[in-house]
N, C-alpha and C positions, 0 to 999 in steps of 0.2 A: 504493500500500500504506500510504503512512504510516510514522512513526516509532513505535516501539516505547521507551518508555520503565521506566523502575527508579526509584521511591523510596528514598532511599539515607541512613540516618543513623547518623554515624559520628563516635567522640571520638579524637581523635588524641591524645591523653596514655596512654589508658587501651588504644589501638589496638582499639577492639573498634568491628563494625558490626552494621547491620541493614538485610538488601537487601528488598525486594518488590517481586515482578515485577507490573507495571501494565499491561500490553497498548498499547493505543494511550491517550491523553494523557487524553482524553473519557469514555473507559471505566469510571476509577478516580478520575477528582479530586472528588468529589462529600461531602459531608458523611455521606452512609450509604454511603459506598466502603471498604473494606478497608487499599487504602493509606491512607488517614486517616486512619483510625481506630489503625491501628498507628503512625503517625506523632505524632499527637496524643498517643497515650496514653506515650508513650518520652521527648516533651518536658514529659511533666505531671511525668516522673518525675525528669530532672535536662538541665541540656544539653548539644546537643550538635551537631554539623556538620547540614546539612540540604541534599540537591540531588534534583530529582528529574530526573533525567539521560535523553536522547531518546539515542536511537542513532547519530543525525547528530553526536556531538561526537565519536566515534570516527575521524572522515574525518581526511585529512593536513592539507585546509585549516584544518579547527576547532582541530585541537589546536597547530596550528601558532602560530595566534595567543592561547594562554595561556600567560602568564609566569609566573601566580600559582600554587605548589609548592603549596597548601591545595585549589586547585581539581582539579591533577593528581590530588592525593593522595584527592579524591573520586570521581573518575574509575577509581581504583584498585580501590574499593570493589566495582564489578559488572563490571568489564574487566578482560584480560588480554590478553596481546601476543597472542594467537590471534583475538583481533574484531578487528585489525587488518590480517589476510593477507586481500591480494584480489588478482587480476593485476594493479590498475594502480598498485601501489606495490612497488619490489622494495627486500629489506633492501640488498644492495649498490650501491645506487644511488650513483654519484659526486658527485651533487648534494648541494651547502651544506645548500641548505633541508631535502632528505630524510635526509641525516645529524641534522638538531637533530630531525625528527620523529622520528625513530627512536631518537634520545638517551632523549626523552621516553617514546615506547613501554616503553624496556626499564626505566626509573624505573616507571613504571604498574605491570610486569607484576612487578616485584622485589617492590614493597609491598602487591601484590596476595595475596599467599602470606605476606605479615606479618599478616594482620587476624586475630584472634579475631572466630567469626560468632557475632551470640547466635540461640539456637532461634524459629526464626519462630512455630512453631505454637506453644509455650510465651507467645511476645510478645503474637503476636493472642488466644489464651485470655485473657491476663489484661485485654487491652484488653478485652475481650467483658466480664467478669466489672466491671472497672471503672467504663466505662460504661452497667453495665446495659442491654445492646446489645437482648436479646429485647424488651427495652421499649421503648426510645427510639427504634434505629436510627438514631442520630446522636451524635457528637461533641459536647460541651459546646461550647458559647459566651460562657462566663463568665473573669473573669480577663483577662490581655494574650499578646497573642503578642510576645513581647521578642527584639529583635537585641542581643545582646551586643557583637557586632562593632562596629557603627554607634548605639546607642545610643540606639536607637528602638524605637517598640512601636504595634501596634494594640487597642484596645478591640475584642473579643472579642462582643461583644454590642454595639454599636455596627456593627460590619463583618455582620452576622448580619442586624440590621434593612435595611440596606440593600443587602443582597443578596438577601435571602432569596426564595424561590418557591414556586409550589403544586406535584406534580407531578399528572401524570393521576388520579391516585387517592386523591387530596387531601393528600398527604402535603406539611406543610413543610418544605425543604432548601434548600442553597444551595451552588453553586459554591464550592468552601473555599476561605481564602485560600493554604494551605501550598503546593500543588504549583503555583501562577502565580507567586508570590511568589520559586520555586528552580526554577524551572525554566531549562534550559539552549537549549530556543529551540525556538518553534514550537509548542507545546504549546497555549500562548493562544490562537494564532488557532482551532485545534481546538475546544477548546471556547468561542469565542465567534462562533462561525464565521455565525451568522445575524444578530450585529450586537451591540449594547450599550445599556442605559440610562445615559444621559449621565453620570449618578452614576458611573459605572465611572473606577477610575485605571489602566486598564489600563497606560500608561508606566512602571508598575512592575514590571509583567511580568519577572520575571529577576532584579530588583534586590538580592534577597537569594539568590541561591545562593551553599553555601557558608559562608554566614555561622553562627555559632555562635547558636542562638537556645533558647527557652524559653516554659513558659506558666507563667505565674505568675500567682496569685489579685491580689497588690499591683504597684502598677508603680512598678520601682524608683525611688532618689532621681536625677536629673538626665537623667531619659531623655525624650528628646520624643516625644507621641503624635500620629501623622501619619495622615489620614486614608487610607484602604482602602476600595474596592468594586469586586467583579467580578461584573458579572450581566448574562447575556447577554439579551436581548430577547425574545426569545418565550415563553419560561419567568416571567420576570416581568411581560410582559403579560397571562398566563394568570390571575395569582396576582390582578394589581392590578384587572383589569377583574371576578372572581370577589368581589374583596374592598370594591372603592370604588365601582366600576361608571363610569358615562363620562355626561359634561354634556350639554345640550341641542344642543350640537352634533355629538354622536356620538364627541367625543374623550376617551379612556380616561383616567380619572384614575390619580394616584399616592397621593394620601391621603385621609384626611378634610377635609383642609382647600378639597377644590377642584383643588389643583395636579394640571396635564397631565402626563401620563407621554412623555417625550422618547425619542427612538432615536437610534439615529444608527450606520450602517455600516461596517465594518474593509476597507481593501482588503488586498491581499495582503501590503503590507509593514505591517499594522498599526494604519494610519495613518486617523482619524476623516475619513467624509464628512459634509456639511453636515447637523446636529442637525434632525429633524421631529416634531409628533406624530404620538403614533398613534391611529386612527380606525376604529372599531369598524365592521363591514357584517353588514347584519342580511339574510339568502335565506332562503327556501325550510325555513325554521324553523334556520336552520342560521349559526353566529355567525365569520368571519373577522375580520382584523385588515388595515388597510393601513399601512405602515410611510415 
């Protein structure tokens, strides 16, 4: 079935959130996705906490091993002590370890009944109205995506060029960086699931959930800008082989300059198989890729 995930953005000073339900991880992380676009347009507006939360962190082992009261308190956000009854966890259980889950639970479901929720359909209208949505059908790429917390930021248009893709109908898009970036696990591989251009940092995957972030047109004084790219492989081989075409050896380029477009495989914990090009096969009128 998969994880079912929640885009989740919430000020803990101010207690107020904004939940959107995202279906499965690949669904909705897209640069003309709904959760995006509502996500994007709420940090253009001031900052604030940012998770986009799988279902699997609801289990006993997941929560079990977070310390951090800012990540609870995000979890708070779309859960309540009722996504946690199942028959293989009971509330009186005598066990250490199931009393601190349950600790936890009942903190989640306390502060869950504390949030002021803003109007989702009021949020998406004005993201719509914002970004000029009947137009663009995308998210800006301008400005930084800034970590308050950590003190870092990406180039916005920078992360955009080297993600970006064609889709079937020509339309340019890219795997956005918000929902990889907060996500709570597993979500990545979903949408990377056929592989990566080597450019990809996917090991960041996660790194910022939770964290208080922002889009800002300047980037602030003393923040470092660390590189970002998530693009999975066959969306950008479509785009690059459409856009630069491939050398005399039938290998797909990446630019105008010549350079080979690399791939390279995620196994199931993640984790990069050895970098190849990729090599265009020409049938029967009909254009594959080998990877």
């Amino acid at each position: 079935m998969g994880q079912i995930f929640n885009a989740c953005a919430y000020d803990l000073e101010a207690k107020t959130c904004c939940v959107y339900f995202c279906d499965k991880f690949h669904s909705d992380c897209y640069s003309f996705s709904g959760a995006v676009k509502t996500m994007h347009y709420l940090l253009r507006e001031k900052p604030c906490h940012i998770m986009w939360a799988g279902d699997d962190i609801l289990s006993e082992d997941s929560i079990g091993k977070i310390s951090n009261q800012e990540y609870l308190l995000g979890i708070s956000v779309f859960a309540d002590s009722k996504d946690f009854y199942d028959d293989s966890v009971t509330e009186n259980s005598e066990s250490a370890r199931k009393e601190k889950f349950w600790d936890k639970v009942k903190f989640i479901d306390e502060n869950n009944k504390l949030w002021k929720r803003m109007n989702q359909s009021k949020v998406l209208d004005d993201a719509e109205k914002y970004f000029d949505w009947n137009y663009t059908c995308s998210v800006k790429y301008s400005g930084y995506l800034v970590n308050h917390t950590k003190k870092l930021a990406v180039d916005l248009s920078d992360y955009y060029d080297k993600s970006k893709f064609m889709t079937q109908d020509g339309i340019m898009a890219a795997v956005d960086l918000l929902p990889l970036l907060t996500e709570t696990g597993g979500g990545t591989q979903m949408a990377l699931f056929n592989g990566i251009s080597t450019e990809s940092t996917e090991q960041l995957s996660g790194a910022w959930r939770c964290d208080v972030l922002q889009i800002a047109e300047e980037l602030p004084a003393n923040y470092n800008v660390i590189n970002c790219c998530f693009s999975e492989i066959r969306s950008k081989t479509e785009y690059c082989y459409r856009t630069f075409g491939a050398d005399k050896q039938g290998f797909v380029l990446c630019n105008s300059s010549g350079k080979r477009l690399e791939a390279a495989a995620l196994n199931f914990y993640g984790k990069r198989a050895s970098p190849r090009f990729v090599k265009v096969k020409l049938t029967d009128n009909k254009t594959s890729f080998e990877y």
